[in-house]
N, C-alpha and C positions, 0 to 999 in steps of 0.2 A: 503445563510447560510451554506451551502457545497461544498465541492470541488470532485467532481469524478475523480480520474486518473486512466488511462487505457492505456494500450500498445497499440501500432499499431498494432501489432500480435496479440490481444485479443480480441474476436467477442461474444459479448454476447449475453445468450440467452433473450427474449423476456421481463422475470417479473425478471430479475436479480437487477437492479436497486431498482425497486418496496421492493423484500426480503433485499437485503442491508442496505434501511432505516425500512423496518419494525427492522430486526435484530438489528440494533443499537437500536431503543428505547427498545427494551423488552430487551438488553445485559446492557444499561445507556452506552454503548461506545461512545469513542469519536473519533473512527477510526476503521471501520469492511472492514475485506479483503473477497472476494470471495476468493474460491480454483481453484487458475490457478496452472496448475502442468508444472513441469521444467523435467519432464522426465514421463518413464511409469506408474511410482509409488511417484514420490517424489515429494516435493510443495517449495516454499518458505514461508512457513507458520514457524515462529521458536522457536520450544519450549524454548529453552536458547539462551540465546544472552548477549556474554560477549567481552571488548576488553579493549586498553587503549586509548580510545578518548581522546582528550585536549577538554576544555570548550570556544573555541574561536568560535565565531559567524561572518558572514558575516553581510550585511546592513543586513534590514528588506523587505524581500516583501510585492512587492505592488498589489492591486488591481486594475483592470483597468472595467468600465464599458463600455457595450454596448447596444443600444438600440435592443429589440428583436422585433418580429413579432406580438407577445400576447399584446404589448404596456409596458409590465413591463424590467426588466432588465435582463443582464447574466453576471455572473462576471468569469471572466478566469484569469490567472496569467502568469505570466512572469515565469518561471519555471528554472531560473538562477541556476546555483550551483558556491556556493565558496569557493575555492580550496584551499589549505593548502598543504604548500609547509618545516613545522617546523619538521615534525615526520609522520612514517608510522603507519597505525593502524592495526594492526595483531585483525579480530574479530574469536574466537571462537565461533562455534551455532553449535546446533542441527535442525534438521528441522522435521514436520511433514511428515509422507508416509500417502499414498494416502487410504492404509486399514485401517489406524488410524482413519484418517476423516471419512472414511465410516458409522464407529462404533457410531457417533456420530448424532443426530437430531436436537439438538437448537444453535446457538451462542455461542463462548466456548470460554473464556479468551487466549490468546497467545503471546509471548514475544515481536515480533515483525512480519510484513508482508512484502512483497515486494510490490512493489506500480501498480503491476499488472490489479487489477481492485477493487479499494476503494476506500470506501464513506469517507469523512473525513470532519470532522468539522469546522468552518470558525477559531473559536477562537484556535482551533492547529494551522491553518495555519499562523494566526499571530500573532502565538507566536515561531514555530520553523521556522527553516529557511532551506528549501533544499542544501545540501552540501557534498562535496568529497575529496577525497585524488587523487589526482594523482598517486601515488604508492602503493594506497592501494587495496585487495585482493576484501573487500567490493563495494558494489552500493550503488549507493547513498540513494536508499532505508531503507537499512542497519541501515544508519545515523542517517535517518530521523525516525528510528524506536526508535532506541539505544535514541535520544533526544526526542521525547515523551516519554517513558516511562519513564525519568529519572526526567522529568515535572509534573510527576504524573497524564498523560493519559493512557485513561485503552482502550488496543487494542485488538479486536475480529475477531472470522472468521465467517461468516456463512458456516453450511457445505452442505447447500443446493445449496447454488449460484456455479453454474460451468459452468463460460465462456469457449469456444475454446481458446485454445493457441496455436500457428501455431511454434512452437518450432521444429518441424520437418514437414516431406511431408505430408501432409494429404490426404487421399482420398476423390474425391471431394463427394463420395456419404455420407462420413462422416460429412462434411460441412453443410451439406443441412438442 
């Protein structure tokens, strides 16, 4: 019924998961980001998020199952992106900083996420489709944000959940 995406570089802590589905139900989201931050202060959390997308879509993804250990199932995807070779997309954003989220305790509406470490819901994912620009400034993240909310999904952050992001060296007693 969910899709969790998380970076390679992103180590979470132990009830991050656990807050990210609580967060969704008490925000009605249909996509909540943790605050993984891209610097000392700053997130890819984005308060505005404007550009000039085209509305062309790749296939549709697919779901693939597998049998798990529990006896029930696990679905993962094929995490394709389809590329667009017509027009550049120049995105305009603002982003959240890191003492903004501070300030905050519950689940908070926001324009778009990077795909850092979030929960997202099965019927987003088969309804947008992961996608890029080759010459564009944007992640595909970006995209994928900019087209849910243009779908009319409503995307949050929790400001409690804070995975490691290995975005620079870290100290390993930092890690720990």
């Amino acid at each position: 019924d969910y899709f969790l995406s998380y970076e390679s570089d992103v180590i979470p802590n132990k009830d991050d998961l656990k807050l990210l589905k609580e967060g969704m139900d008490e925000s009605k989201s249909d996509i909540i980001a943790g605050v993984v931050p891209y610097s000392d202060s700053s997130t890819m959390l984005y308060k505005h998020l404007c550009g000039n997308l085209k509305d062309e879509y790749g296939p549709p993804v697919e779901f693939h199952s597998l049998p798990s250990t529990c006896g029930g199932k696990i679905f993962y995807l094929d995490l394709y992106c389809e590329k667009y070779t017509k027009a550049k997309w120049q995105v305009e954003a603002s982003v959240y900083e890191i003492p903004e989220i501070d300030q905050k305790t519950r689940p908070f509406e926001v324009a778009g996420c990077a795909l850092g470490f979030t929960l997202i819901k099965r019927n987003v994912i088969e309804k947008i489709p992961f996608r890029m620009h080759p010459e564009s400034i944007a992640f595909a993240d970006v995209w994928f944000s900019w087209d849910a909310k243009r779908s009319g999904f409503k995307i949050c952050c929790h400001p409690n959940v804070r995975p490691k992001h290995l975005w620079k060296k870290w100290e390993p007693e930092r890690l720990r």
